[in-house]
C-alpha positions in Angstrom: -115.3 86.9 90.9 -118.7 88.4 90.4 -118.0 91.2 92.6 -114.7 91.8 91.6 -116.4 92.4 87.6 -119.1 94.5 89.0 -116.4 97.2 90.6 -114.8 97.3 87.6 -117.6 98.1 85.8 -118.7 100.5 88.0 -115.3 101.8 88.2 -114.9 102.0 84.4 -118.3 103.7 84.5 -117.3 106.1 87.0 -114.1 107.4 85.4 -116.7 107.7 82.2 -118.7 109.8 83.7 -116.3 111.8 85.5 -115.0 112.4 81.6 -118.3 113.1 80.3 -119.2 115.8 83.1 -115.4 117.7 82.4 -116.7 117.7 78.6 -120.6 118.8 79.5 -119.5 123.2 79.8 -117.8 122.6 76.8 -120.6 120.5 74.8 -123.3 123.3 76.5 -121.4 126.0 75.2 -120.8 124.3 71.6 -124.4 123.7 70.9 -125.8 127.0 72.5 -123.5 129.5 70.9 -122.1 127.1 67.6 -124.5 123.9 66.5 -128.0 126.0 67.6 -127.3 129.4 66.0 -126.1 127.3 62.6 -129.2 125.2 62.7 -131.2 128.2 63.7 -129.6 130.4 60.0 -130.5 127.1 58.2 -134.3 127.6 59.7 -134.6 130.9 58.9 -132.9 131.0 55.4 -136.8 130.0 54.4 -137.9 132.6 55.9 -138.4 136.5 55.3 -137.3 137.1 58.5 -136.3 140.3 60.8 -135.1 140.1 64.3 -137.1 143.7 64.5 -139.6 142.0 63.8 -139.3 137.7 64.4 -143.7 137.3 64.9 -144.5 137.7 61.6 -141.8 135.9 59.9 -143.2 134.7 56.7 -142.2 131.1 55.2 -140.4 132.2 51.9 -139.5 127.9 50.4 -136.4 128.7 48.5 -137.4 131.7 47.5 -134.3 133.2 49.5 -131.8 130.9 47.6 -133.4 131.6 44.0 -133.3 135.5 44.5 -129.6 135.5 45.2 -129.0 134.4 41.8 -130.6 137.1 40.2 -129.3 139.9 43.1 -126.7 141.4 41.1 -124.9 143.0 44.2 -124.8 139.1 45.6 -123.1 138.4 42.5 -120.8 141.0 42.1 -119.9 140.3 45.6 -119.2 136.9 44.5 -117.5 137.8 41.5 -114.7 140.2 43.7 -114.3 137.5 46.0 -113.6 134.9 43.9 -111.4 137.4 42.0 -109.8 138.1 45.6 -109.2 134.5 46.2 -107.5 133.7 43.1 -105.0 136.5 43.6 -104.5 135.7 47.1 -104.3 132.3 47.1 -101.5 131.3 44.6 -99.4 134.4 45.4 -99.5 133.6 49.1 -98.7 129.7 48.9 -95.5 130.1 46.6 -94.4 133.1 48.5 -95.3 130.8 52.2 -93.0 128.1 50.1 -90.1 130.4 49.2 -89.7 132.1 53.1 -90.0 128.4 54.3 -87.2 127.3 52.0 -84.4 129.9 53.1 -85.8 130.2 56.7 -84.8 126.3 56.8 -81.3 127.1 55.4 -80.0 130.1 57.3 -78.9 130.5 61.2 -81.6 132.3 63.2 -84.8 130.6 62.4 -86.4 131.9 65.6 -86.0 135.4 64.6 -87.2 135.0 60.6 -90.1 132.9 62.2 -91.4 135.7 64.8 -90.4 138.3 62.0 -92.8 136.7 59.6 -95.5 135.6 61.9 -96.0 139.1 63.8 -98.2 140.4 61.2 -100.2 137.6 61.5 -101.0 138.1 65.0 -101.3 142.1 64.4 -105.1 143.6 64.9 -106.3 143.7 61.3 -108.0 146.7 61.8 -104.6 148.2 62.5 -102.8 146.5 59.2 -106.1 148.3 56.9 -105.0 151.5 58.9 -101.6 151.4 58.5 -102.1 150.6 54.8 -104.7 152.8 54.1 -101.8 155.6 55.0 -99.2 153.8 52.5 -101.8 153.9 49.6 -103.3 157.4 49.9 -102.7 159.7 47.3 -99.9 161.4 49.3 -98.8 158.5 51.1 -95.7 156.7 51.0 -95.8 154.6 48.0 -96.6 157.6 45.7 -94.1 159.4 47.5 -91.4 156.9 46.6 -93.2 156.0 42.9 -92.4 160.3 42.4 -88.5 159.6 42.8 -89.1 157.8 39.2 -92.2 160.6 38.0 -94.7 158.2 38.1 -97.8 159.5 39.2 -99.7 157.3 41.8 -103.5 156.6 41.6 -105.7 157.1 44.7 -105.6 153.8 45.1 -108.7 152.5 47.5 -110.7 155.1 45.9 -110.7 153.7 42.9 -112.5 150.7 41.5 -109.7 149.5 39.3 -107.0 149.8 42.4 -108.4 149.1 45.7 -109.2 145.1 45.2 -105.5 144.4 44.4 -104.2 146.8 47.2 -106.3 144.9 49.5 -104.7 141.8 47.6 -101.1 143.0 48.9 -102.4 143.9 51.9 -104.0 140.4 52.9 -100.6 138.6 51.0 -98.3 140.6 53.3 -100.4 140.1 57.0 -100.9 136.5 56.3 -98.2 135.1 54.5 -96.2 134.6 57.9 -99.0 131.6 59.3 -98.8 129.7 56.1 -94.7 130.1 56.1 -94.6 128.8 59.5 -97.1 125.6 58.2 -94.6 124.8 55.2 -91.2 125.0 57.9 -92.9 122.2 60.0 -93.8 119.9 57.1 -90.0 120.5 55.5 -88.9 119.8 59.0 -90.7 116.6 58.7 -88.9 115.8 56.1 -86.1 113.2 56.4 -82.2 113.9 55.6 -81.5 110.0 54.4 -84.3 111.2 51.2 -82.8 113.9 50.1 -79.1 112.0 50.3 -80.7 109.0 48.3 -82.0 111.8 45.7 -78.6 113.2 45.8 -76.5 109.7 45.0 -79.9 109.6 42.1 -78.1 112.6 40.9 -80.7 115.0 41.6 -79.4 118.6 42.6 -80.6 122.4 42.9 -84.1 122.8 41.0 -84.6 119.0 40.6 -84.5 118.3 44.3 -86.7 121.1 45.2 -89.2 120.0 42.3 -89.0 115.9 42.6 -88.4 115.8 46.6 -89.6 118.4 48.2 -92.6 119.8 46.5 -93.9 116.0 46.3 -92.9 115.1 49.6 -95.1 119.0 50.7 -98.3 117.6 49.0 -100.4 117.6 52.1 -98.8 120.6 54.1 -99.6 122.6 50.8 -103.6 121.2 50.7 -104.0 122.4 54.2 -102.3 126.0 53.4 -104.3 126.1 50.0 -107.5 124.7 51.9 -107.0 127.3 55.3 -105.8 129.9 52.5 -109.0 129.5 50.3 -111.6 129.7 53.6 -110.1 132.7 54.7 -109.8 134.9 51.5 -113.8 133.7 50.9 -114.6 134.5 54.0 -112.5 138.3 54.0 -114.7 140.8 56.0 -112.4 142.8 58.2 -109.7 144.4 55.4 -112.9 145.7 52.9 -115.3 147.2 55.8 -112.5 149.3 57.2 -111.1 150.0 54.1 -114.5 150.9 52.5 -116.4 152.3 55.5 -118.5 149.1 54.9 -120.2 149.8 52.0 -117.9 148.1 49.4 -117.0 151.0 47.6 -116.0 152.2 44.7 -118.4 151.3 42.9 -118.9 148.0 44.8 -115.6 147.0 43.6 -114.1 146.0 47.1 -117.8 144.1 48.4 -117.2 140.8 49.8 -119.3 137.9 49.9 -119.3 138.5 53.8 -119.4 142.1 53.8 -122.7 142.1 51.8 -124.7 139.2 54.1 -123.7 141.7 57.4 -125.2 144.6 54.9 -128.2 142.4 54.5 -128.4 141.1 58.0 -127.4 144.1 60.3 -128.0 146.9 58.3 -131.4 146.2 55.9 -132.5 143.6 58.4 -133.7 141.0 56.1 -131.4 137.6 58.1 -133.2 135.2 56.4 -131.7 136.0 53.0 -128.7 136.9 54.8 -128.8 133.6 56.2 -129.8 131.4 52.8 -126.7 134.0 51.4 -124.0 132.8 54.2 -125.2 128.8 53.6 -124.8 129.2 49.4 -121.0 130.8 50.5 -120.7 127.1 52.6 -121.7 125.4 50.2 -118.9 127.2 47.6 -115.9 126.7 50.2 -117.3 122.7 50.5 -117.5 122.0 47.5 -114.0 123.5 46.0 -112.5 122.1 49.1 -113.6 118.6 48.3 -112.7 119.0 44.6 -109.4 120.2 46.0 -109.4 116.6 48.4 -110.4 114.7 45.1 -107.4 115.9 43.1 -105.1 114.7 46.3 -106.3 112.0 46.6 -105.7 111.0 43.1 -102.6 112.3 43.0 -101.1 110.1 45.9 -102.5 107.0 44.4 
Protein backbone atom coordinates (compact mmCIF):
# COMPACT_ATOMS: atom_id res chain seq x y z
CA UNK A 1 0.00 0.00 0.00
CA UNK A 2 3.05 2.05 0.95
CA UNK A 3 4.62 1.59 -2.27
CA UNK A 4 1.79 1.91 -4.32
CA UNK A 5 1.31 5.82 -2.52
CA UNK A 6 4.94 6.51 -3.03
CA UNK A 7 4.71 5.94 -7.07
CA UNK A 8 1.98 7.99 -7.15
CA UNK A 9 3.60 10.57 -5.62
CA UNK A 10 6.48 10.40 -7.47
CA UNK A 11 4.47 10.03 -10.49
CA UNK A 12 2.30 13.13 -9.66
CA UNK A 13 5.64 14.79 -9.09
CA UNK A 14 6.97 13.76 -12.22
CA UNK A 15 4.24 14.89 -14.60
CA UNK A 16 4.82 18.34 -12.34
CA UNK A 17 7.90 18.76 -13.28
CA UNK A 18 7.70 17.75 -16.62
CA UNK A 19 5.04 20.89 -16.63
CA UNK A 20 7.19 23.14 -14.84
CA UNK A 21 10.34 22.51 -17.32
CA UNK A 22 7.74 23.12 -20.63
CA UNK A 23 6.92 26.50 -18.73
CA UNK A 24 10.72 27.35 -17.64
CA UNK A 25 11.72 29.14 -21.71
CA UNK A 26 8.76 30.83 -21.28
CA UNK A 27 9.13 32.07 -17.47
CA UNK A 28 13.15 32.89 -18.54
CA UNK A 29 12.06 34.84 -21.28
CA UNK A 30 9.11 36.73 -19.27
CA UNK A 31 11.41 37.86 -16.56
CA UNK A 32 14.48 38.70 -18.73
CA UNK A 33 12.90 40.72 -21.41
CA UNK A 34 9.28 41.80 -19.40
CA UNK A 35 9.34 41.55 -15.23
CA UNK A 36 13.48 42.66 -15.19
CA UNK A 37 13.44 45.59 -17.60
CA UNK A 38 9.99 46.95 -15.72
CA UNK A 39 11.65 46.57 -12.29
CA UNK A 40 14.83 47.86 -13.80
CA UNK A 41 12.63 51.63 -15.21
CA UNK A 42 11.21 51.60 -11.64
CA UNK A 43 15.08 51.56 -10.29
CA UNK A 44 16.20 54.00 -12.45
CA UNK A 45 13.14 56.45 -12.38
CA UNK A 46 15.35 57.74 -9.12
CA UNK A 47 17.98 58.16 -10.89
CA UNK A 48 19.52 60.88 -13.32
CA UNK A 49 20.49 58.28 -15.48
CA UNK A 50 22.02 57.85 -19.19
CA UNK A 51 22.76 54.58 -20.85
CA UNK A 52 25.78 56.82 -22.45
CA UNK A 53 26.74 57.13 -19.48
CA UNK A 54 25.15 54.28 -16.61
CA UNK A 55 28.74 54.79 -13.95
CA UNK A 56 27.84 57.94 -12.73
CA UNK A 57 24.18 57.64 -12.38
CA UNK A 58 23.26 59.92 -9.68
CA UNK A 59 20.34 59.08 -7.03
CA UNK A 60 17.78 61.84 -7.89
CA UNK A 61 14.67 60.57 -4.72
CA UNK A 62 11.61 61.79 -6.42
CA UNK A 63 13.06 64.42 -7.84
CA UNK A 64 12.12 62.77 -11.38
CA UNK A 65 8.39 62.41 -10.51
CA UNK A 66 8.10 66.14 -8.99
CA UNK A 67 9.80 67.81 -12.19
CA UNK A 68 7.24 66.32 -14.53
CA UNK A 69 4.70 68.30 -12.95
CA UNK A 70 6.24 71.43 -13.60
CA UNK A 71 7.73 70.24 -17.31
CA UNK A 72 5.31 71.99 -19.35
CA UNK A 73 6.01 69.80 -22.52
CA UNK A 74 5.10 66.60 -20.07
CA UNK A 75 1.99 68.31 -19.52
CA UNK A 76 0.98 69.38 -22.72
CA UNK A 77 1.75 65.96 -23.80
CA UNK A 78 -0.67 64.91 -21.27
CA UNK A 79 -3.07 67.42 -22.03
CA UNK A 80 -3.28 66.18 -26.09
CA UNK A 81 -3.45 62.81 -25.00
CA UNK A 82 -6.05 62.98 -22.78
CA UNK A 83 -7.78 65.24 -25.33
CA UNK A 84 -6.96 62.28 -27.90
CA UNK A 85 -8.48 59.73 -25.71
CA UNK A 86 -11.65 61.36 -25.07
CA UNK A 87 -12.27 61.79 -28.80
CA UNK A 88 -11.30 58.43 -29.55
CA UNK A 89 -12.75 56.63 -27.09
CA UNK A 90 -16.56 57.41 -27.21
CA UNK A 91 -16.58 57.80 -30.97
CA UNK A 92 -15.01 54.41 -31.48
CA UNK A 93 -17.20 52.40 -28.90
CA UNK A 94 -20.63 53.61 -30.33
CA UNK A 95 -19.50 53.39 -33.82
CA UNK A 96 -17.86 49.40 -32.71
CA UNK A 97 -21.74 49.07 -31.32
CA UNK A 98 -23.54 50.31 -34.47
CA UNK A 99 -21.29 47.92 -37.20
CA UNK A 100 -21.82 45.11 -34.55
CA UNK A 101 -25.52 45.63 -34.65
CA UNK A 102 -26.23 45.41 -38.47
CA UNK A 103 -23.21 43.05 -39.09
CA UNK A 104 -25.49 40.55 -36.76
CA UNK A 105 -28.57 41.22 -38.88
CA UNK A 106 -27.52 40.93 -42.55
CA UNK A 107 -26.25 37.78 -44.65
CA UNK A 108 -22.51 37.76 -45.14
CA UNK A 109 -21.00 38.28 -41.74
CA UNK A 110 -17.68 36.77 -42.76
CA UNK A 111 -17.20 39.30 -45.40
CA UNK A 112 -18.38 42.65 -43.18
CA UNK A 113 -16.19 41.04 -40.39
CA UNK A 114 -12.76 40.72 -42.58
CA UNK A 115 -13.94 44.10 -44.29
CA UNK A 116 -13.84 45.87 -40.94
CA UNK A 117 -11.04 44.06 -39.26
CA UNK A 118 -8.41 44.48 -42.23
CA UNK A 119 -7.43 47.91 -41.17
CA UNK A 120 -6.78 46.69 -37.96
CA UNK A 121 -4.24 44.22 -38.98
CA UNK A 122 -2.76 46.90 -41.66
CA UNK A 123 0.98 48.31 -40.76
CA UNK A 124 0.24 51.55 -39.06
CA UNK A 125 2.97 53.21 -40.49
CA UNK A 126 1.25 52.53 -43.85
CA UNK A 127 -2.44 53.85 -42.54
CA UNK A 128 -0.36 57.47 -41.28
CA UNK A 129 1.02 57.31 -45.01
CA UNK A 130 -1.87 56.68 -46.77
CA UNK A 131 -3.61 59.44 -44.65
CA UNK A 132 -1.10 61.83 -44.64
CA UNK A 133 -1.80 61.78 -48.72
CA UNK A 134 -5.77 62.25 -48.01
CA UNK A 135 -5.18 65.27 -45.75
CA UNK A 136 -2.47 67.23 -47.60
CA UNK A 137 -3.32 70.47 -48.89
CA UNK A 138 -3.90 69.01 -52.42
CA UNK A 139 -4.96 65.70 -51.35
CA UNK A 140 -8.15 64.09 -51.75
CA UNK A 141 -10.37 65.44 -49.20
CA UNK A 142 -9.68 69.03 -50.30
CA UNK A 143 -10.09 67.91 -53.64
CA UNK A 144 -13.65 66.64 -52.99
CA UNK A 145 -14.38 69.61 -50.12
CA UNK A 146 -13.61 72.10 -53.74
CA UNK A 147 -16.73 70.42 -55.51
CA UNK A 148 -18.70 72.55 -52.71
CA UNK A 149 -15.86 75.77 -52.65
CA UNK A 150 -14.74 75.09 -49.51
CA UNK A 151 -11.20 75.66 -49.01
CA UNK A 152 -9.38 72.83 -47.06
CA UNK A 153 -6.72 73.60 -44.33
CA UNK A 154 -3.30 71.93 -44.45
CA UNK A 155 -4.48 69.86 -42.12
CA UNK A 156 -1.37 68.04 -40.08
CA UNK A 157 0.39 71.14 -40.40
CA UNK A 158 -1.62 72.91 -38.40
CA UNK A 159 -2.08 72.90 -34.62
CA UNK A 160 -5.78 73.32 -34.65
CA UNK A 161 -6.16 70.28 -37.39
CA UNK A 162 -3.73 67.63 -37.10
CA UNK A 163 -4.90 66.10 -33.48
CA UNK A 164 -8.48 65.49 -34.71
CA UNK A 165 -7.19 64.12 -38.18
CA UNK A 166 -5.13 61.76 -36.27
CA UNK A 167 -8.49 61.28 -34.28
CA UNK A 168 -10.26 59.96 -37.58
CA UNK A 169 -7.42 58.28 -38.53
CA UNK A 170 -6.99 56.11 -35.27
CA UNK A 171 -11.28 55.77 -35.26
CA UNK A 172 -11.17 54.34 -38.81
CA UNK A 173 -7.91 51.64 -38.33
CA UNK A 174 -9.24 50.47 -35.08
CA UNK A 175 -12.74 50.53 -35.03
CA UNK A 176 -12.87 46.98 -36.81
CA UNK A 177 -11.08 44.98 -33.40
CA UNK A 178 -13.55 46.50 -31.07
CA UNK A 179 -16.61 45.74 -33.75
CA UNK A 180 -15.51 42.22 -33.87
CA UNK A 181 -15.45 42.21 -29.61
CA UNK A 182 -19.16 43.62 -29.48
CA UNK A 183 -20.39 40.60 -32.39
CA UNK A 184 -19.10 37.88 -29.96
CA UNK A 185 -20.72 39.31 -26.83
CA UNK A 186 -24.30 39.96 -29.00
CA UNK A 187 -23.66 36.45 -30.08
CA UNK A 188 -23.65 35.49 -26.63
CA UNK A 189 -26.64 36.74 -26.17
CA UNK A 190 -29.70 34.38 -25.91
CA UNK A 191 -32.91 34.39 -28.39
CA UNK A 192 -35.45 33.14 -25.48
CA UNK A 193 -34.41 37.06 -23.82
CA UNK A 194 -35.12 39.05 -26.42
CA UNK A 195 -38.64 36.84 -27.10
CA UNK A 196 -39.50 37.35 -23.26
CA UNK A 197 -38.69 41.25 -23.89
CA UNK A 198 -40.76 41.05 -26.94
CA UNK A 199 -44.08 39.34 -25.21
CA UNK A 200 -42.99 42.52 -22.30
CA UNK A 201 -43.82 44.63 -25.23
CA UNK A 202 -40.51 45.99 -25.78
CA UNK A 203 -39.69 46.71 -29.50
CA UNK A 204 -37.09 48.75 -31.78
CA UNK A 205 -35.14 51.45 -29.50
CA UNK A 206 -36.40 49.89 -26.26
CA UNK A 207 -34.93 46.49 -26.90
CA UNK A 208 -31.74 47.76 -28.09
CA UNK A 209 -31.63 50.17 -24.93
CA UNK A 210 -33.22 47.74 -22.03
CA UNK A 211 -31.77 44.29 -23.51
CA UNK A 212 -29.03 44.64 -25.30
CA UNK A 213 -26.94 47.54 -24.17
CA UNK A 214 -27.52 46.07 -20.47
CA UNK A 215 -26.97 42.59 -21.38
CA UNK A 216 -23.29 44.36 -23.44
CA UNK A 217 -22.14 45.85 -20.00
CA UNK A 218 -18.95 43.79 -19.70
CA UNK A 219 -18.10 43.37 -23.52
CA UNK A 220 -18.33 47.26 -23.60
CA UNK A 221 -15.82 47.69 -20.26
CA UNK A 222 -13.23 45.57 -22.01
CA UNK A 223 -13.60 47.71 -25.44
CA UNK A 224 -13.68 51.00 -23.30
CA UNK A 225 -10.77 49.50 -21.05
CA UNK A 226 -8.54 48.01 -24.29
CA UNK A 227 -9.79 51.29 -26.09
CA UNK A 228 -8.55 53.75 -23.28
CA UNK A 229 -4.84 51.84 -22.94
CA UNK A 230 -4.31 52.15 -26.45
CA UNK A 231 -5.26 55.75 -27.29
CA UNK A 232 -2.92 56.66 -23.94
CA UNK A 233 -0.42 54.76 -25.06
CA UNK A 234 -0.63 56.28 -29.08
CA UNK A 235 3.07 56.47 -30.38
CA UNK A 236 3.05 55.15 -33.92
CA UNK A 237 0.21 57.58 -35.78
CA UNK A 238 1.94 61.10 -34.16
CA UNK A 239 5.88 60.21 -34.81
CA UNK A 240 5.18 59.42 -38.45
CA UNK A 241 2.85 61.93 -38.80
CA UNK A 242 5.02 64.60 -37.04
CA UNK A 243 8.54 63.42 -38.00
CA UNK A 244 8.66 62.74 -34.14
CA UNK A 245 8.76 65.88 -32.82
CA UNK A 246 5.08 66.54 -32.05
CA UNK A 247 4.60 69.25 -34.19
CA UNK A 248 2.82 71.97 -34.75
CA UNK A 249 3.47 73.61 -32.21
CA UNK A 250 3.53 70.48 -30.01
CA UNK A 251 -0.05 70.06 -30.75
CA UNK A 252 0.17 66.29 -31.87
CA UNK A 253 2.95 65.20 -28.74
CA UNK A 254 1.90 62.19 -27.02
CA UNK A 255 2.48 61.04 -23.68
CA UNK A 256 4.68 58.27 -25.31
CA UNK A 257 6.16 60.15 -27.99
CA UNK A 258 7.68 62.61 -25.56
CA UNK A 259 9.27 59.71 -22.91
CA UNK A 260 11.04 58.14 -26.37
CA UNK A 261 12.17 62.03 -26.96
CA UNK A 262 13.42 62.02 -23.43
CA UNK A 263 14.86 58.56 -23.42
CA UNK A 264 16.25 57.98 -26.96
CA UNK A 265 16.91 61.20 -28.16
CA UNK A 266 18.11 63.71 -24.90
CA UNK A 267 19.16 60.57 -23.10
CA UNK A 268 17.95 61.39 -19.76
CA UNK A 269 15.87 57.36 -19.13
CA UNK A 270 15.49 57.92 -15.67
CA UNK A 271 13.02 60.77 -16.12
CA UNK A 272 11.90 58.94 -19.04
CA UNK A 273 11.37 56.11 -16.91
CA UNK A 274 9.59 58.02 -13.68
CA UNK A 275 7.53 59.68 -16.98
CA UNK A 276 6.37 56.13 -18.45
CA UNK A 277 5.44 54.81 -14.55
CA UNK A 278 3.17 58.34 -13.81
CA UNK A 279 1.36 57.31 -17.54
CA UNK A 280 0.79 53.58 -15.55
CA UNK A 281 -0.31 54.85 -12.92
CA UNK A 282 -3.02 57.22 -15.06
CA UNK A 283 -4.30 54.08 -17.18
CA UNK A 284 -4.59 52.08 -13.45
CA UNK A 285 -6.24 54.20 -11.87
CA UNK A 286 -9.09 55.30 -14.56
CA UNK A 287 -9.29 51.71 -15.35
CA UNK A 288 -10.21 50.82 -11.80
CA UNK A 289 -12.46 53.77 -11.46
CA UNK A 290 -13.97 52.46 -14.67
CA UNK A 291 -14.16 48.55 -12.69
CA UNK A 292 -15.70 50.51 -9.62
CA UNK A 293 -18.57 51.99 -11.65
CA UNK A 294 -19.29 48.23 -13.04
CA UNK A 295 -19.25 46.79 -10.44
CA UNK A 296 -21.83 49.01 -8.95
CA UNK A 297 -23.73 49.00 -11.65
CA UNK A 298 -24.35 45.05 -11.76
CA UNK A 299 -25.19 45.03 -8.08
Amino acid sequence: MKRKKQSLLRSKFDQAMTGYLFLLPALVALMVFLIGPIFYAFYISFFKFSFLDPQNAKFVGLANYINLFKDQEFLRALWNTSLYTLGVVPIQTAIALFLALIVNNIRGKTFFRVAYYLPTVTSTVAVSVIFMFIFQPDGLLNKFLANFGIHGPNYFNSPSFALPAIMLMAIWSSVGQFMIIYLAGLQDISEEVYEAAELDGARGWKLLWYVTIPLLRRTTFLNVVMSMIGTFQVFDQVYVISGGNGGPLNSTLSVVLDIFNKGFKTMQMGYASAMAFVLFGIILILTLIQNYFLGREEK
